[in-house]
C-alpha positions in Angstrom: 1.8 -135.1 8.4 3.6 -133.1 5.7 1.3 -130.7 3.1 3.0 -133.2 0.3 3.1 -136.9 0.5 4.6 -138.9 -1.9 4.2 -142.6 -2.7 6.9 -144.6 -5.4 5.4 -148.2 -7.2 7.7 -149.9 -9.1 5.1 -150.4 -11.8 7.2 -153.8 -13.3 6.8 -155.6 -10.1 3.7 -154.2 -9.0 5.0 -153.7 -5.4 6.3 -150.7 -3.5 9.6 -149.1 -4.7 11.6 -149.2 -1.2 14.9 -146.6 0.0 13.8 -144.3 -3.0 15.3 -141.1 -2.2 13.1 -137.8 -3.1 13.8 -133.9 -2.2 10.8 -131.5 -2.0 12.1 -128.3 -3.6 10.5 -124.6 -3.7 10.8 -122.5 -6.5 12.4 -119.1 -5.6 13.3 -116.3 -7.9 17.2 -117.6 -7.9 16.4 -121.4 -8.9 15.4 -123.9 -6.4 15.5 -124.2 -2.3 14.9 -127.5 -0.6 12.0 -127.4 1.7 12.4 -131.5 2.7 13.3 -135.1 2.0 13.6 -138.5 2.7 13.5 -142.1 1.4 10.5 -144.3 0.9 9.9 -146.7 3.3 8.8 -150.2 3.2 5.2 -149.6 1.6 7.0 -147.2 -1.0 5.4 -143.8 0.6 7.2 -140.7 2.7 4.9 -138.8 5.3 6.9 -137.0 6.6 8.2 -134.9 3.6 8.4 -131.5 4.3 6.1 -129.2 6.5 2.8 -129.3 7.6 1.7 -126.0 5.8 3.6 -124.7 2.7 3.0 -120.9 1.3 1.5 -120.9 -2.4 4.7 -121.6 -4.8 5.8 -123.9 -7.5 7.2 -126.9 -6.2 9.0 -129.9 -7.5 9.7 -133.7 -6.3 12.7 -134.9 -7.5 13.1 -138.7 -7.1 16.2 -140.7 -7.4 15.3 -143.4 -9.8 18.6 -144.2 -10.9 19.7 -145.1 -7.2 16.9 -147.3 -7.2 17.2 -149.0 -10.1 21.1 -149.5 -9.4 20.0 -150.9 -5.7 17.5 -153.5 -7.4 20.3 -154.5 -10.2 18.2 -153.6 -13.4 19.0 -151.4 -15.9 17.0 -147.9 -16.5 17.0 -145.1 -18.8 15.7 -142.4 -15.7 18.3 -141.5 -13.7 16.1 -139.2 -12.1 12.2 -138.0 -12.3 11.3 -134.3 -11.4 7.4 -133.7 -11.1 6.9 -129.9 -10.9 3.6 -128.8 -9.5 1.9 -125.7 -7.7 0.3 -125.4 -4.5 -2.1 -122.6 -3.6 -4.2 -123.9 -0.8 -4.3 -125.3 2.9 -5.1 -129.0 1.6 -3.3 -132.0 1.3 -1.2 -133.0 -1.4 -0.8 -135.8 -2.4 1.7 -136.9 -5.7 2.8 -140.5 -6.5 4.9 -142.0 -8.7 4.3 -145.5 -10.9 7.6 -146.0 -12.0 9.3 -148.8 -14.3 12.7 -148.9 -15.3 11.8 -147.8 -19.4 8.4 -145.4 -18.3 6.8 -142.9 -15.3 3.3 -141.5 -14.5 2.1 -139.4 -12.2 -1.6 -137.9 -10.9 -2.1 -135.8 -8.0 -3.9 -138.2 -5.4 -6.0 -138.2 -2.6 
């Protein structure tokens, strides 16, 4: 399993945001280098992400919510959602999004 898993609810149905498409980015000290991707399957998650082990950086998900949001029809005012965060240990992280097409939150999870 990846060092950073991800998880996308799509908070106005209350069921799993499906084919959402999110890079895993590193911080660098020229911008940004992609470390992993994918698309959330059908319970809305991503294991496989990136590596197993990542060094101690900044890092940032970028999910594309406006893809999403086109697929299911609705309208939104996202077109994307970047959640920037910094590892600096061995353990698991864990960072999902509850996303609606109007509002976002995020916690670091278990």
């Amino acid at each position: 399993m990846s060092q950073v898993t991800t998880h996308v609810l799509d908070a106005a149905f209350g069921t799993p945001a499906v084919g959402v498409g999110v890079t895993l980015d590193r911080q660098t000290h020229d911008g940004w280098s992609e470390v992993g991707g994918g698309a959330t399957d059908a319970d809305g998650r991503i294991g496989a992400l990136g590596p197993d082990r990542l060094e101690g950086a900044i890092y940032r998900l970028t999910f594309a919510t406006g893809d999403y949001f086109e697929a299911t029809r609705r309208p939104s005012f996202y077109p994307e959602v970047q959640i920037t965060f910094r590892v600096s240990g061995t353990e698991h992280y864990h960072v999902p999004l509850l996303l609606s097409p109007f509002a976002y939150s995020t916690y670091r999870g278990s």
